[in-house]
C-alpha positions in Angstrom: 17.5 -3.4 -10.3 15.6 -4.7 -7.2 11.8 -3.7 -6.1 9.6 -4.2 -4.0 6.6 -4.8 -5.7 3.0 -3.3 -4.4 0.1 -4.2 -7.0 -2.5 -7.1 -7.2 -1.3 -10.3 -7.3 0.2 -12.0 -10.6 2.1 -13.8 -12.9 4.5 -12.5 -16.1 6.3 -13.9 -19.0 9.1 -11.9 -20.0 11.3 -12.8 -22.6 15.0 -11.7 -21.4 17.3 -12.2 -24.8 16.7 -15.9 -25.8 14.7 -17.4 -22.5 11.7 -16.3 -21.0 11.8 -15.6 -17.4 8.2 -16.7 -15.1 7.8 -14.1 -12.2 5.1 -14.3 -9.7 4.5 -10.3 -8.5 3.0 -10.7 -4.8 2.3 -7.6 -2.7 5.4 -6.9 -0.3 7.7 -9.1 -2.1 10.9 -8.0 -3.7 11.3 -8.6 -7.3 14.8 -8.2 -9.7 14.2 -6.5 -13.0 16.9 -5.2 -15.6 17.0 -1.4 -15.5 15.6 -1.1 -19.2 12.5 -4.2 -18.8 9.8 -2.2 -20.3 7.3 -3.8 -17.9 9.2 -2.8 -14.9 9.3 0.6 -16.1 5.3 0.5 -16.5 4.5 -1.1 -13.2 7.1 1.7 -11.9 4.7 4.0 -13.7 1.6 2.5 -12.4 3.0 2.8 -8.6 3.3 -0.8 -8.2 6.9 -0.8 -7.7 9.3 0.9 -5.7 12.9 0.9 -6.2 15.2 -0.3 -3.1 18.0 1.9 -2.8 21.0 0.1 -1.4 21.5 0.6 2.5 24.3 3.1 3.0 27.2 1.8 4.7 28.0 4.1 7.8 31.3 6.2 8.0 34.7 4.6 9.9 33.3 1.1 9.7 35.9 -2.0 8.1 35.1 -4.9 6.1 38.5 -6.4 6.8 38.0 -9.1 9.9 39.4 -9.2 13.6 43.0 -10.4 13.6 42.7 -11.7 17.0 45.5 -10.2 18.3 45.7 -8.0 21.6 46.1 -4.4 22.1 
């Protein structure tokens, strides 16, 4: 899950499975966290993070590109 991330700055070890993962936590920034990390879930807690909802995608709009053609 993404964050933005409001608390002091810092720095955190987590271990993810097998590897450890370095994260430096600035104010403002946005952070990625999986939905179950323990110490996302107590900074979530604490305040310091806030989860970004995705944007919504508005009503009638296409993903599929111009053909080019006229009308």
């Amino acid at each position: 899950m993404k964050y933005i991330y409001s608390g002091p700055p810092s720095g955190v070890s987590l271990n993810e499975g097998d590897t450890v993962r370095e994260v430096m936590l600035l104010p403002g920034q946005e952070v990625e966290f999986a939905p179950d990390n323990e110490y996302a879930l107590a900074l979530v807690a604490e305040g310091h993070l806030q989860e970004v909802k995705p944007a919504k995608r508005q009503a009638g709009t296409k993903d599929n590109p111009s053909t080019g053609g006229t009308q």
